[in-house]
C-alpha positions as CSV (number, residue, x, y, z in Angstrom):
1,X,-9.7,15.9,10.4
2,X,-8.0,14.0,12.7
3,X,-7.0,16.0,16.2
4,X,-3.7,15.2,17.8
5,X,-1.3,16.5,20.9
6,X,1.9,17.3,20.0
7,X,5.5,17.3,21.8
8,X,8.1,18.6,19.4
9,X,11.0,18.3,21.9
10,X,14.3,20.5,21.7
11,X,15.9,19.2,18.4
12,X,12.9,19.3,16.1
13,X,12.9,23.6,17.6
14,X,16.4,24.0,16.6
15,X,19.0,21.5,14.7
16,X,16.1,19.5,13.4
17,X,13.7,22.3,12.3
18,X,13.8,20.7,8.9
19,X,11.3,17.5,10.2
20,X,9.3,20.0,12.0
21,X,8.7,22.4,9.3
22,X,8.2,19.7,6.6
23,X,5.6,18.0,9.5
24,X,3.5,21.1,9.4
25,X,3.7,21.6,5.7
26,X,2.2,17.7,5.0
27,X,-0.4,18.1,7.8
28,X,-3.4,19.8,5.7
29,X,-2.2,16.8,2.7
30,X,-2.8,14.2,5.9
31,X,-6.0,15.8,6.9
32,X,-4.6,15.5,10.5
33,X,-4.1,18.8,13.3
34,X,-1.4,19.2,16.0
35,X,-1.8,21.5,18.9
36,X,1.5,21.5,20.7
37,X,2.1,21.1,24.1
38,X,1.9,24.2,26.1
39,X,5.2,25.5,28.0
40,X,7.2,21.8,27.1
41,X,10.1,21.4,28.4
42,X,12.6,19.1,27.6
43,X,12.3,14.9,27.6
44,X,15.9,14.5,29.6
45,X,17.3,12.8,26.0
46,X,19.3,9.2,27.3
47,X,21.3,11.3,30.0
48,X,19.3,11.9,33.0
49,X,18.4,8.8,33.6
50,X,22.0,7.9,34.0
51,X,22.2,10.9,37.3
52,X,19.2,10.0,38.7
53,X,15.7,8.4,38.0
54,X,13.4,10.7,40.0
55,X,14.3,14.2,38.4
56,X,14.1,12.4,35.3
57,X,11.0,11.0,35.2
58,X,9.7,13.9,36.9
59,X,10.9,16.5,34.1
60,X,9.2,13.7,32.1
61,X,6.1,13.3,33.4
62,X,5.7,17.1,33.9
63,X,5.1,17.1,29.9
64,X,2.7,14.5,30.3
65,X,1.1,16.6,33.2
66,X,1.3,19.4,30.5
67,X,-0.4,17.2,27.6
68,X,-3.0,15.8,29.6
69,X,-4.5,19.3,30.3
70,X,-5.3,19.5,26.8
71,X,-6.8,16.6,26.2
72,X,-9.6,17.7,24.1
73,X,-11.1,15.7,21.6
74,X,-8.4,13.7,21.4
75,X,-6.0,11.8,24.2
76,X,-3.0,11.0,21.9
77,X,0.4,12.6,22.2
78,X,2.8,12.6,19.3
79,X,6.0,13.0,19.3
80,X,8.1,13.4,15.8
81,X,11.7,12.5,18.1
82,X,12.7,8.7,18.7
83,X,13.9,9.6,22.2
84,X,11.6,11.7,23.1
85,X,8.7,9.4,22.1
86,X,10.6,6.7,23.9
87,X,11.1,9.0,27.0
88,X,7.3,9.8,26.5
89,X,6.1,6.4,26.3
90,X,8.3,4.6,29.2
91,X,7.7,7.6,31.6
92,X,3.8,6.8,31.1
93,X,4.4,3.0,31.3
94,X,6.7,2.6,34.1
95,X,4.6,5.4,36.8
96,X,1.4,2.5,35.6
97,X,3.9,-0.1,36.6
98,X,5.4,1.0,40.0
99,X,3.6,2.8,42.5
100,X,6.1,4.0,44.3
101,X,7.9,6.0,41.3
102,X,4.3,7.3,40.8
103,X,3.8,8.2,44.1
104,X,7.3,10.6,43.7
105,X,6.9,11.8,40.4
106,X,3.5,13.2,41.1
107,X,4.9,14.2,44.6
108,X,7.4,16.5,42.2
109,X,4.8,17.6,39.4
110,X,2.9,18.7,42.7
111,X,5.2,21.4,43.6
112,X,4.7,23.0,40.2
113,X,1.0,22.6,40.9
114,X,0.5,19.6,38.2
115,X,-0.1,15.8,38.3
116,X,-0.5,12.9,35.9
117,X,-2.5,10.3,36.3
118,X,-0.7,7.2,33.8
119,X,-2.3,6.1,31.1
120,X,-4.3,9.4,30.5
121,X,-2.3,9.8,27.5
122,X,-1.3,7.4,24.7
123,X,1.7,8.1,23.2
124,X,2.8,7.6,19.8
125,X,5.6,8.1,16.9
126,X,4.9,10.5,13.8
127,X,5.5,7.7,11.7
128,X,2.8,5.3,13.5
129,X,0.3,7.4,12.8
130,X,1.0,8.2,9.4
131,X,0.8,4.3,8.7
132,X,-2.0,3.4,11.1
133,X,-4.3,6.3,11.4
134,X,-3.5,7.7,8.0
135,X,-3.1,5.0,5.9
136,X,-1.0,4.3,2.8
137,X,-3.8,4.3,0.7
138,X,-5.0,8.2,1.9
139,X,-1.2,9.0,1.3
140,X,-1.4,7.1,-2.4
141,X,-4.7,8.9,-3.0
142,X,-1.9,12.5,-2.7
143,X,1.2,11.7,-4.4
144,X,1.3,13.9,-7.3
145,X,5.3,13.6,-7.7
146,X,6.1,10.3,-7.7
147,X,10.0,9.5,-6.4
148,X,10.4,7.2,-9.2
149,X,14.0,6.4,-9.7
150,X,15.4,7.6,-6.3
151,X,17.1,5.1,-4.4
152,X,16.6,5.1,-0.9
153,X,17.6,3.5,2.1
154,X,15.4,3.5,5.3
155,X,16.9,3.8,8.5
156,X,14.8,3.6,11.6
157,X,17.3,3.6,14.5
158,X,16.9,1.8,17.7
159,X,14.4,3.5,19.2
160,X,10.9,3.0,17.5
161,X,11.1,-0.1,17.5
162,X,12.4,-1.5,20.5
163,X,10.1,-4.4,22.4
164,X,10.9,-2.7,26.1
165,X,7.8,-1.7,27.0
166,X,4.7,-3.1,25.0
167,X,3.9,-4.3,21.5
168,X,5.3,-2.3,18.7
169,X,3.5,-1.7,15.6
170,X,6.3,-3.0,13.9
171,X,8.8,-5.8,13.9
172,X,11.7,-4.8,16.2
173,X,13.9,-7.0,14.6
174,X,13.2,-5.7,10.8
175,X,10.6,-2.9,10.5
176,X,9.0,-2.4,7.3
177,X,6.5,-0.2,7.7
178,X,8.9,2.9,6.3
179,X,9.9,0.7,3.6
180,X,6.3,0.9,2.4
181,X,5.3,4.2,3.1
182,X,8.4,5.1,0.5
183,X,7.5,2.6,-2.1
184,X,4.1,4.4,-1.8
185,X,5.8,7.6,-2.6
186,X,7.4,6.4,-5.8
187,X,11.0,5.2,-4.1
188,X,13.1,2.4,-4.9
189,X,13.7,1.4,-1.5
190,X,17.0,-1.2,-0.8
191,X,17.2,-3.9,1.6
192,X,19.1,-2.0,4.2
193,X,20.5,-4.4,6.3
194,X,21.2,-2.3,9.4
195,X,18.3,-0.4,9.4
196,X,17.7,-0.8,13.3
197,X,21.5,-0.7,14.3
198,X,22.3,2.5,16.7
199,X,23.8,5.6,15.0
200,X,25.3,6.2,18.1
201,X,23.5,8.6,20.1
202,X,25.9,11.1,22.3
203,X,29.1,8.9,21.4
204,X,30.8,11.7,18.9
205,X,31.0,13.8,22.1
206,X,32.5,11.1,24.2
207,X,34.2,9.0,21.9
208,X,35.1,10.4,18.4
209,X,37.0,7.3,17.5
210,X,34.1,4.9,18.5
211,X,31.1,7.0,16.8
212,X,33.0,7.4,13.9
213,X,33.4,3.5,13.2
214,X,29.2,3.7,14.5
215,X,28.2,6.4,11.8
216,X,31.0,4.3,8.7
217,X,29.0,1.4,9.0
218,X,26.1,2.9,8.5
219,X,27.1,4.9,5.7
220,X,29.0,1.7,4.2
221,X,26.1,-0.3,4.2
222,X,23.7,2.2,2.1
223,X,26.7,3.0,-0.1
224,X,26.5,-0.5,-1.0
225,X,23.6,-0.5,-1.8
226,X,23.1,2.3,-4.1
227,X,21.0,4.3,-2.5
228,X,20.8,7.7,-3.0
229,X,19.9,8.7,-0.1
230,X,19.3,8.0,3.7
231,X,15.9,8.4,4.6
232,X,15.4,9.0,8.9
233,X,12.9,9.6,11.5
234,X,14.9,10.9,14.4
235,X,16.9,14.2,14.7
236,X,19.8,12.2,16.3
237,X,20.0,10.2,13.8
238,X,19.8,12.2,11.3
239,X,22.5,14.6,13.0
240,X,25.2,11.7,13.4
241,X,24.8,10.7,9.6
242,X,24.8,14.2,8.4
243,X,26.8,16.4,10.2
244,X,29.5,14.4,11.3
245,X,29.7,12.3,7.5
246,X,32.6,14.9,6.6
247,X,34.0,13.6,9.8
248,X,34.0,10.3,9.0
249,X,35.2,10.8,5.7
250,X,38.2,12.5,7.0
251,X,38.7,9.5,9.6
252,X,38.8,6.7,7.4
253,X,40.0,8.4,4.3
254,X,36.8,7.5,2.5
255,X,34.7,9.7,0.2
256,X,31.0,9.0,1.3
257,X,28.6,11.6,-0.1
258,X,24.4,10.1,1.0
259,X,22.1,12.9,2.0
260,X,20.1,12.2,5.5
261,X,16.4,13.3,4.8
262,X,13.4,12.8,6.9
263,X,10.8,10.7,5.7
264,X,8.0,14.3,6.4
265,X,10.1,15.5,3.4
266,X,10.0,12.6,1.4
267,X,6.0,12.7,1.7
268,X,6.3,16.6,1.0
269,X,8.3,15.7,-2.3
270,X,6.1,13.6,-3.6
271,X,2.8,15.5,-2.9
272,X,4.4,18.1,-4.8
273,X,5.5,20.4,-1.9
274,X,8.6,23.0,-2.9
275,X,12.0,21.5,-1.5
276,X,12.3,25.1,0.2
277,X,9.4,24.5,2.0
278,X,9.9,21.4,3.1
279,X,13.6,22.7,4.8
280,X,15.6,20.6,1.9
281,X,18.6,22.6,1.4
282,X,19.6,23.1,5.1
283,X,21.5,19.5,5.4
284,X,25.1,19.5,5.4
285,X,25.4,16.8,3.2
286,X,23.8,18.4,-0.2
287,X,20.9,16.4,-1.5
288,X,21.1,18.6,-5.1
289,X,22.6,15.3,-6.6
290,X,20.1,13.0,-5.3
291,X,16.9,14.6,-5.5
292,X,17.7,16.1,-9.4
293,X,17.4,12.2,-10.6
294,X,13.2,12.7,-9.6
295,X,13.2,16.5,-10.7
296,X,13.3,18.3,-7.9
297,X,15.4,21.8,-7.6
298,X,17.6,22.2,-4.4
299,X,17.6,25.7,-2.9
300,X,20.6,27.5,-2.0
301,X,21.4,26.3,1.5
302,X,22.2,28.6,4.5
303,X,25.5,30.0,4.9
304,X,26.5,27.1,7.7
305,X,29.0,27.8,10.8
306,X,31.6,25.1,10.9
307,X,31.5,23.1,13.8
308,X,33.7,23.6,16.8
309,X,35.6,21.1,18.0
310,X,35.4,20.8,21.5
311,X,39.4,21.4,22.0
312,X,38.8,24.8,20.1
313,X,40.7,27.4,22.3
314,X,38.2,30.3,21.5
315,X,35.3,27.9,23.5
316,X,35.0,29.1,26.7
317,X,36.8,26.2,29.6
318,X,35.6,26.1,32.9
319,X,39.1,27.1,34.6
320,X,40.7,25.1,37.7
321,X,39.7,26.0,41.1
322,X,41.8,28.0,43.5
323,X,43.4,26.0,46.2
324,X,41.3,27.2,49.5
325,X,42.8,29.4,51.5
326,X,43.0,28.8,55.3
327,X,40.0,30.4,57.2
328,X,42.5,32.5,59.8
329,X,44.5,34.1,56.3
330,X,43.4,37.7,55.8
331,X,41.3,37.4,51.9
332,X,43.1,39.4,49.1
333,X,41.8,42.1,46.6
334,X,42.0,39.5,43.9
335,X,40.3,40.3,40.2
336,X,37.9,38.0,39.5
337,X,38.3,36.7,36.1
């Protein structure tokens, strides 16, 4: 059994507890163990860096600090989270890179008593090593349910991919490497044109307007195709194509209906794993439609809270500040509310 560290990162805790749970529910299937990071905190996501470097390589490179106190058998971190595995991986190549930003991001670690040395780690994606150290012949070997007859379209994001740092184990330009793994399972899997565009990222809470016209093409282009479904390996992906599809629909008066599944549940379909199990059901977009075409029985989801919009007067508003009043005026017994 193959030994591996693992960073599960904020969203795969919370929003995207689907990929985690249906992660540990393949593992055994895989013959691969995780140990997760003790006392992780989180990678920063694509905003930190945009306050200021040092904290955020820091709050970076004190999970690698974290990580490489376990190594144990095994010196390879895995994260399951596009931007957290790109976060990981650039934190790790960058303090190798430039001595100074190593010389400050240890100088932080140091106060909490830690320090990474860079490269003690090598960090990878969930799906990497499910291709690479798996192999799809070991995952062939445990499909028991084929997916025969589902259409699916693989979307990859612009993370995993990207050529920033080193050499990929995939083509940035057109990965395929998903593509197989489903047709392994049993999938018919479509050309998906833009399965490396950006879903957006943050943009929904900056501009609605913008993200929406990010998410419709995305959602255009598998509807075109006929897939059934969308099949994803990051939580921020998956959340923009999900939970915000309603959104869109409403937008650009258009009716799209594609369930956003990650490819851990995909693997746990077709080795015969329940889609309870797996967290299948918990999507807003249901995926009873889709996944009844290879047999498999949807379980009654959640009761879900709407979403808040963020000009929802019951959210609590940070209020305007008092004007100051000058230092010689006598203070007031003034509630503070």
């Amino acid at each position: 059994m193959s030994k591996y560290i693992l960073y599960p990162g904020c969203s795969m805790e919370r929003s995207a507890r689907p990929y985690l749970d249906s992660t540990m529910a393949i593992r055994k299937d895989l013959d691969v163990e995780f140990e997760e990071v003790q006392d992780w905190n989180c990678c920063g996501a694509t905003e930190y860096w945009s306050v200021s470097n040092i904290p955020a390589y820091a709050l970076v490179g004190r999970n690698l600090a974290l990580a490489s106190q376990q190594v144990n058998g095994t010196n390879t971190l895995v994260a399951g989270c596009s931007a957290c595995y790109l976060n990981l991986s650039k934190t790790d190549n960058y303090m190798g890179k430039d001595k100074s930003l190593n010389a400050s991001v240890n100088e932080a670690l140091a106060a909490g008593g830690l320090s990474y040395e860079p490269g003690t780690l090598q960090v990878r994606h969930l799906l990497d090593i499910v291709l690479n150290d798996v192999g799809l012949d070991a995952v062939a070997s445990k499909v028991v349910k084929p997916l025969s007859g589902l259409r699916v379209a693989p979307y990859y994001g612009c993370m995993i991919v990207r050529p920033d740092l080193q050499e990929r184990y995939d083509d940035p330009e057109y990965p395929q490497g998903m593509d197989e793994l489903l047709k392994v399972l049993g999938a018919e899997v479509v050309d998906y044109p833009l399965k490396t565009h950006c879903c957006g990222g943050h943009m929904t809470q900056i501009s609605e307007s913008t993200a929406y016209e990010i998410i419709r093409r995305l959602l255009y282009a598998a509807d075109q195709y006929k897939a059934d479904l969308i099949v994803t390996l990051c939580p921020m992906c998956q959340m923009n194509l999900d939970a915000f599809q309603g959104d869109v629909n409403r937008h650009f008066n258009t009716n799209f209906h594609l369930p956003v599944l990650y490819f851990t549940q995909l693997i746990g379909l077709a080795f015969g794993h329940n889609a309870k199990e797996l967290g299948i059901g918990r999507e807003f977009v249901d995926s009873t439609d889709a996944l009844a075409k290879i047999g498999v029985e949807v379980p009654e989801p959640p009761k879900k809270q709407s979403r808040r919009r963020r000009d929802d007067p019951s959210l609590p508003m940070p209020k305007p500040l008092a004007k100051s009043k000058p230092q010689n005026e006598e203070p007031q017994n003034e509630e503070v509310t």
